[in-house]
Rosetta silent file (secondary structure, phi, psi, omega in degrees, C-alpha in Angstrom):
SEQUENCE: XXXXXXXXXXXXXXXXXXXXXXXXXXXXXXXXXXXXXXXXXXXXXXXXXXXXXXXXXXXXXXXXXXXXXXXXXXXXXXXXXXXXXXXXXXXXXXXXXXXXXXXXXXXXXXXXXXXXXXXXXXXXXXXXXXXXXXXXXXXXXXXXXXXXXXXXXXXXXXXXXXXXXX
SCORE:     score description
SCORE:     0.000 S_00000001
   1 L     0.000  108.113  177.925    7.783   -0.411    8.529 S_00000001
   2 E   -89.200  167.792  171.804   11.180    0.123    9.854 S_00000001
   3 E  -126.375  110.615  164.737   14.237   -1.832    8.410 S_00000001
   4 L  -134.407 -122.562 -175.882   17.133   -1.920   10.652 S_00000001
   5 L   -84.279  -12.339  161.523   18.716   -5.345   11.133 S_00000001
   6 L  -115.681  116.432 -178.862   15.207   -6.846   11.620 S_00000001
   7 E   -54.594  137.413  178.318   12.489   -5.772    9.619 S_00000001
   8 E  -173.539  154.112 -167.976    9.426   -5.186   11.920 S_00000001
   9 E  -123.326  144.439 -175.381    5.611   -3.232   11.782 S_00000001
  10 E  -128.614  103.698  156.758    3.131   -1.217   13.074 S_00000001
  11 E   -76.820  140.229 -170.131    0.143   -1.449   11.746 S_00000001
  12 L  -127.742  133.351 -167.074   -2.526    1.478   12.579 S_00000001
  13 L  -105.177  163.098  149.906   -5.757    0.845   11.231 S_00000001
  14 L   -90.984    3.984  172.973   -7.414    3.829   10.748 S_00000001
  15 L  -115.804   32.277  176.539  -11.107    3.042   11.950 S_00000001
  16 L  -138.624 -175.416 -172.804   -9.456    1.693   15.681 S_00000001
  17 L  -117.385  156.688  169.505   -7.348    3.449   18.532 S_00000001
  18 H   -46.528  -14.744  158.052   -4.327    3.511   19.406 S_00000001
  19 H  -106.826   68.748  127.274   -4.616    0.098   21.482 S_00000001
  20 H  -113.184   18.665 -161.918   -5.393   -1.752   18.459 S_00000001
  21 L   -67.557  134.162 -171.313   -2.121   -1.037   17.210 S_00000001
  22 E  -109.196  114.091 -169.925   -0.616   -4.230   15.441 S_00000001
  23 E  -127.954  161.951  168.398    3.552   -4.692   15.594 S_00000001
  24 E   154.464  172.965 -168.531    5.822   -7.748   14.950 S_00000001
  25 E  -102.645  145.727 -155.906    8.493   -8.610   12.936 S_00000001
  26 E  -116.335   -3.091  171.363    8.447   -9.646    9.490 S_00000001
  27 E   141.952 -152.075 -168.076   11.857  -11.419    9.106 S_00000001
  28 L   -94.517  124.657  174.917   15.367  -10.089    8.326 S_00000001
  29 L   -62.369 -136.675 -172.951   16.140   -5.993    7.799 S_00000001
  30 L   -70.092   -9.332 -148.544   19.125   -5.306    6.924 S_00000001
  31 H   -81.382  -31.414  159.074   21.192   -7.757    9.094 S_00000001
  32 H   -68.383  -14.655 -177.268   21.651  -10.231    6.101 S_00000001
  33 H   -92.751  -51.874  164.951   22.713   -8.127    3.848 S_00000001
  34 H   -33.540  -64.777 -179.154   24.889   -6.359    6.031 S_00000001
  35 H   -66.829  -40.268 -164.184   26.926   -9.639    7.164 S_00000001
  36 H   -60.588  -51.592  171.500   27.189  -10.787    3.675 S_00000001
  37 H   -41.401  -57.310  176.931   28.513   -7.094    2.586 S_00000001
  38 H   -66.067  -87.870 -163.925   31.277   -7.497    5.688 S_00000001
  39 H   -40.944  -42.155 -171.977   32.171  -10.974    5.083 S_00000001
  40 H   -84.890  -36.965 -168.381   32.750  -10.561    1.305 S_00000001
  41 H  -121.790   -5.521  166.452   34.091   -6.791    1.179 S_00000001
  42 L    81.625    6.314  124.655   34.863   -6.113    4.824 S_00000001
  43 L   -67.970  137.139 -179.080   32.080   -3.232    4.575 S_00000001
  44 L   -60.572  -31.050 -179.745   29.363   -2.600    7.096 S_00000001
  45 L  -163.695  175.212 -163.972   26.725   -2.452    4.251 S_00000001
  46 L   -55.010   33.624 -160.195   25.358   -2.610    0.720 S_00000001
  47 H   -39.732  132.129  168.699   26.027    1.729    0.214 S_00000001
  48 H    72.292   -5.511 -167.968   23.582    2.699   -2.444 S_00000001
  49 H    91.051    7.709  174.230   22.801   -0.845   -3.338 S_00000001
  50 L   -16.265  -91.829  161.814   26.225   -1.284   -4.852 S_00000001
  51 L   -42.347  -75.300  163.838   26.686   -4.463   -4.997 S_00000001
  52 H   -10.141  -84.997 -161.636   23.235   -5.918   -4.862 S_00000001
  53 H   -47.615  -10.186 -176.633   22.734   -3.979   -8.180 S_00000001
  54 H   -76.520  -54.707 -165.085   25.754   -5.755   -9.653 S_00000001
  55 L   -73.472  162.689  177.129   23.991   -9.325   -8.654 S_00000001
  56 L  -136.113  176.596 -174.178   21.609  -11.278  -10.146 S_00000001
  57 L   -56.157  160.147  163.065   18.962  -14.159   -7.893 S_00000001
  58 L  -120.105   78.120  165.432   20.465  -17.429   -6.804 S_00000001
  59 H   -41.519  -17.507  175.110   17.574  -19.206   -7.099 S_00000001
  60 H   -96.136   -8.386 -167.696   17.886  -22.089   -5.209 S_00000001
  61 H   -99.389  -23.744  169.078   19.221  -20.163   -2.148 S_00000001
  62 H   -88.332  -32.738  155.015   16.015  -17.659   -2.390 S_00000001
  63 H   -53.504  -41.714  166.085   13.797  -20.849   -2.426 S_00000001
  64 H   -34.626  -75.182 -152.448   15.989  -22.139    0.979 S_00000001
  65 H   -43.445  -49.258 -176.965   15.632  -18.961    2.194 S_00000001
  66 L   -91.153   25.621  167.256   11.794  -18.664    2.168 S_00000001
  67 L   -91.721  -11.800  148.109   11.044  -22.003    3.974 S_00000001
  68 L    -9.211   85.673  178.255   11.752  -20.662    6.809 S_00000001
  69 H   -33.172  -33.729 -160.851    8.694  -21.998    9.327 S_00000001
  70 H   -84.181   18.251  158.680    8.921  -18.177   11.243 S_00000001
  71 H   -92.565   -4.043 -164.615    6.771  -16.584    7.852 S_00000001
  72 L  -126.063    2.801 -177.718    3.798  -19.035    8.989 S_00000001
  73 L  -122.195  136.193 -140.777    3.637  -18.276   12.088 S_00000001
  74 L   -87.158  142.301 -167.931    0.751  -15.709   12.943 S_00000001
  75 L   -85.700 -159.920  -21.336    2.012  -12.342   15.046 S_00000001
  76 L   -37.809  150.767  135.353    2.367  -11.093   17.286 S_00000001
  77 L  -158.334  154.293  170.527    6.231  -12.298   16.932 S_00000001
  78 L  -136.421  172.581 -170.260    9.643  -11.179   16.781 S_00000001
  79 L  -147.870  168.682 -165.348   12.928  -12.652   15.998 S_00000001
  80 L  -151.513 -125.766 -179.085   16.526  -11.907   15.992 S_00000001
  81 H   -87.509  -29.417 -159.820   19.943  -12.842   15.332 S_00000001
  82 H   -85.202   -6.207  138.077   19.725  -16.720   16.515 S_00000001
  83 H   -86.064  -31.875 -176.140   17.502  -17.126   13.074 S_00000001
  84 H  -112.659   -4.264  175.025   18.965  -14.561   11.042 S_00000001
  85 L   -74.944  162.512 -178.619   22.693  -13.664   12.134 S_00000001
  86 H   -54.963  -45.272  136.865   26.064  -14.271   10.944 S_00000001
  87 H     6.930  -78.781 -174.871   25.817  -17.580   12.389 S_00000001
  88 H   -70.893  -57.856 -178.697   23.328  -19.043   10.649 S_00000001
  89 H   -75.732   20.578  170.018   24.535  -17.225    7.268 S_00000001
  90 H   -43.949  -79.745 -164.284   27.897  -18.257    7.553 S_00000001
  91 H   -51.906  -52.276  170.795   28.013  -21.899    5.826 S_00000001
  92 H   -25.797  -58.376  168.233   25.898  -19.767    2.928 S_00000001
  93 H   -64.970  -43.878 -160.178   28.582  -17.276    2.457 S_00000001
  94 H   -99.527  -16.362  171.526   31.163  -19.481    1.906 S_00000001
  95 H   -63.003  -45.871 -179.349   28.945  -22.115   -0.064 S_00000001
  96 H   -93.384    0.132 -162.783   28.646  -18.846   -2.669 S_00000001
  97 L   -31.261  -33.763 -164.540   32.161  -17.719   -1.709 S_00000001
  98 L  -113.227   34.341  179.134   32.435  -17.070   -5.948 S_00000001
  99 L  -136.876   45.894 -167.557   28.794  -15.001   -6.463 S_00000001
 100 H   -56.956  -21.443 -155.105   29.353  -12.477   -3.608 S_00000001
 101 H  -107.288  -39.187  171.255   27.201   -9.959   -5.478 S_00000001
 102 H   -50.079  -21.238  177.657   24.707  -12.327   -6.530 S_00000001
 103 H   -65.890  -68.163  175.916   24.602  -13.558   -2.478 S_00000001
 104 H   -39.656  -45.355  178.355   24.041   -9.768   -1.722 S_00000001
 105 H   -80.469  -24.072  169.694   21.331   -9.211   -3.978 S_00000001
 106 H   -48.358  -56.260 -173.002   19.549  -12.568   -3.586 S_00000001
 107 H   -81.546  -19.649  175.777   19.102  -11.911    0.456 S_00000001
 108 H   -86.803   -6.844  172.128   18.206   -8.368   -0.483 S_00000001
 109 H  -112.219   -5.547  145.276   15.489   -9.101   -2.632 S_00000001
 110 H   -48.678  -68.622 -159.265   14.547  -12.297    0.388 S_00000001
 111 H   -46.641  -79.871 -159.525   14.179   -8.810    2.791 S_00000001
 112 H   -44.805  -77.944 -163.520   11.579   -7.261    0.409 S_00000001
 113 H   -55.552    8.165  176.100    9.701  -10.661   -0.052 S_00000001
 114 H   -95.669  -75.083  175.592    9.646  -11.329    3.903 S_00000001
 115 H   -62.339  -48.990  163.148    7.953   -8.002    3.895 S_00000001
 116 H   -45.836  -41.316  172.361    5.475   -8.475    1.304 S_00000001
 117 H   -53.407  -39.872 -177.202    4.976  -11.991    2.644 S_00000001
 118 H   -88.706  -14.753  167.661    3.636  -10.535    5.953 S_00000001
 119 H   -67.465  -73.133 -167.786    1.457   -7.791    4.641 S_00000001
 120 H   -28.354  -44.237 -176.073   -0.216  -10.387    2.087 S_00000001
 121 H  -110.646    0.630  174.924   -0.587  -12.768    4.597 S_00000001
 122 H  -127.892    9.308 -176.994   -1.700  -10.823    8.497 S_00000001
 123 L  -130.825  143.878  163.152   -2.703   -7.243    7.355 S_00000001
 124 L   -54.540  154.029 -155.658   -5.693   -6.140    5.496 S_00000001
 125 L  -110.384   38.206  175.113   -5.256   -5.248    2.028 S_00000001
 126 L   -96.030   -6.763 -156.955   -7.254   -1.945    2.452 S_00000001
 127 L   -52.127  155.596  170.173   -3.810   -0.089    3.755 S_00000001
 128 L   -90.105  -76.269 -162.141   -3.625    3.596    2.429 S_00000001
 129 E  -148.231  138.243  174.320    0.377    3.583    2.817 S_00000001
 130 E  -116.423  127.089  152.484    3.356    1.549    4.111 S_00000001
 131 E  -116.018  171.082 -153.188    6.286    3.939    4.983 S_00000001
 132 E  -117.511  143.563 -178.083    9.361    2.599    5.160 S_00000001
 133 E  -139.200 -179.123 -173.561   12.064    4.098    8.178 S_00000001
 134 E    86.157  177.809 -169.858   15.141    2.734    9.269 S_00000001
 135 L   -74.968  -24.932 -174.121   18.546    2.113    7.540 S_00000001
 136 L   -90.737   12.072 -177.292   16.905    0.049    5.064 S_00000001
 137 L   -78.068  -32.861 -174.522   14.837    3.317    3.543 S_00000001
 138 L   -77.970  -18.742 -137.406   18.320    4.230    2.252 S_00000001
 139 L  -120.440   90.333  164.267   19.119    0.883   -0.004 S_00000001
 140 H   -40.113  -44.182 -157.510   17.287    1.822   -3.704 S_00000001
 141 H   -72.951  -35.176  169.782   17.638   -1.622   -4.571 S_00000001
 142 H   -66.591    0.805 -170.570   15.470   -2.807   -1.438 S_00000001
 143 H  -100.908  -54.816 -167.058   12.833    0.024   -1.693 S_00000001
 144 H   -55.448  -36.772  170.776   12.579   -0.722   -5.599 S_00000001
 145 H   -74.024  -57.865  164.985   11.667   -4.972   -4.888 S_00000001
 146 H     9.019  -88.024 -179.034    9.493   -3.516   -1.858 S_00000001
 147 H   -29.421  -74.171 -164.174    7.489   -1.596   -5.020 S_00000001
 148 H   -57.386  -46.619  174.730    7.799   -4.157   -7.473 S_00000001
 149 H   -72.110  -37.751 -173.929    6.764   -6.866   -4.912 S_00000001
 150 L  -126.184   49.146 -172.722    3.407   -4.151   -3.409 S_00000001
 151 L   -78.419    2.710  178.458    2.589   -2.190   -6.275 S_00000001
 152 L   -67.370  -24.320 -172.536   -1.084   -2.115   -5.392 S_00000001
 153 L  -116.715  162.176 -170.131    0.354    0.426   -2.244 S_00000001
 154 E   -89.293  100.684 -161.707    1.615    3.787   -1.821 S_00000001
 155 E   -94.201   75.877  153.960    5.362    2.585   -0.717 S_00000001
 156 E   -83.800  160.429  147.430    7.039    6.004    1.209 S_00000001
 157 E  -108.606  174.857 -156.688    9.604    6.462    3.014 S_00000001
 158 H   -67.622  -37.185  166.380    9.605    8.557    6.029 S_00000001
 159 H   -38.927  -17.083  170.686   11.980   11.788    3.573 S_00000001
 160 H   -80.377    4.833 -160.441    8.718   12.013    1.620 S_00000001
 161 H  -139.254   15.666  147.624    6.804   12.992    4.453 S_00000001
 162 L    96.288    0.511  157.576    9.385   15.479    5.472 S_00000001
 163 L  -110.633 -163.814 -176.490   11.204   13.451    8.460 S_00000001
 164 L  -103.678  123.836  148.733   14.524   11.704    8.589 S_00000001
 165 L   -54.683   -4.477  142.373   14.384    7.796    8.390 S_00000001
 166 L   -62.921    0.000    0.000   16.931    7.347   11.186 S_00000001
């Protein structure tokens, strides 16, 4: 599962070949998190989970958040900035303008449940292991809802298994 500014998957079954391979995008990486982190602190991103860890949910804005129609809709698909971009999370930032850390952690624990939403609802629940690659591999606080949200699976990222997640 990489995380970069769009979360997106490859599933590999292990009793098929490589052209059964299953990919698509499960909703927003890193890209929300990112703009909020710039818009509030003028950093490109959450380091370490900084912030996030600071925050606590905004419940009605994590209820918003998951009504999103594109978690319903069966892959393949992908998506991009024109659902998930500064754009759209603009009026949002400035609606929370005095819970910046609570904004940050709120869309960062959205990311995890976007990914859990799409194993749970298009992949079989026989998986061995999801590893996790990408930018978002580095951000404890997303790998820890990841867990907490799939503890039934063996959650890596690609440094356990001895490669770089970049």
């Amino acid at each position: 599962h990489n995380i970069g500014g769009i979360a997106n998957l490859s599933f590999l079954d292990k009793n098929k070949g490589f052209d059964d391979v299953l990919a698509f995008d499960t909703g927003p990486g890193n890209m929300m998190i990112n703009a909020a982190t710039s818009y509030y602190y003028g950093q490109p991103y959450d380091d370490n989970g900084s912030y996030a860890r600071q925050g606590i949910l905004i419940e009605d804005l994590f209820k918003e958040l998951q009504e999103n129609p594109y978690y319903d809709v069966a892959p393949p698909k992908s998506t991009g900035r024109e659902m998930f971009g500064e754009v759209v999370l603009e009026p949002i930032l400035k609606h929370y303008e005095n819970r910046k850390n609570d904004v940050i952690y709120t869309l960062t624990k959205f990311t995890a449940w976007t990914i859990q939403d799409s194993y749970r609802k298009f992949l079989p629940h026989d998986l061995d292991q999801i590893i996790i690659s990408g930018g978002g591999a580095y951000n404890p606080v997303l790998m820890y809802e990841i867990r907490a949200y799939l503890p039934e699976y063996q959650v890596l990222t690609q440094e356990d298994l001895g490669f770089s997640s970049d």
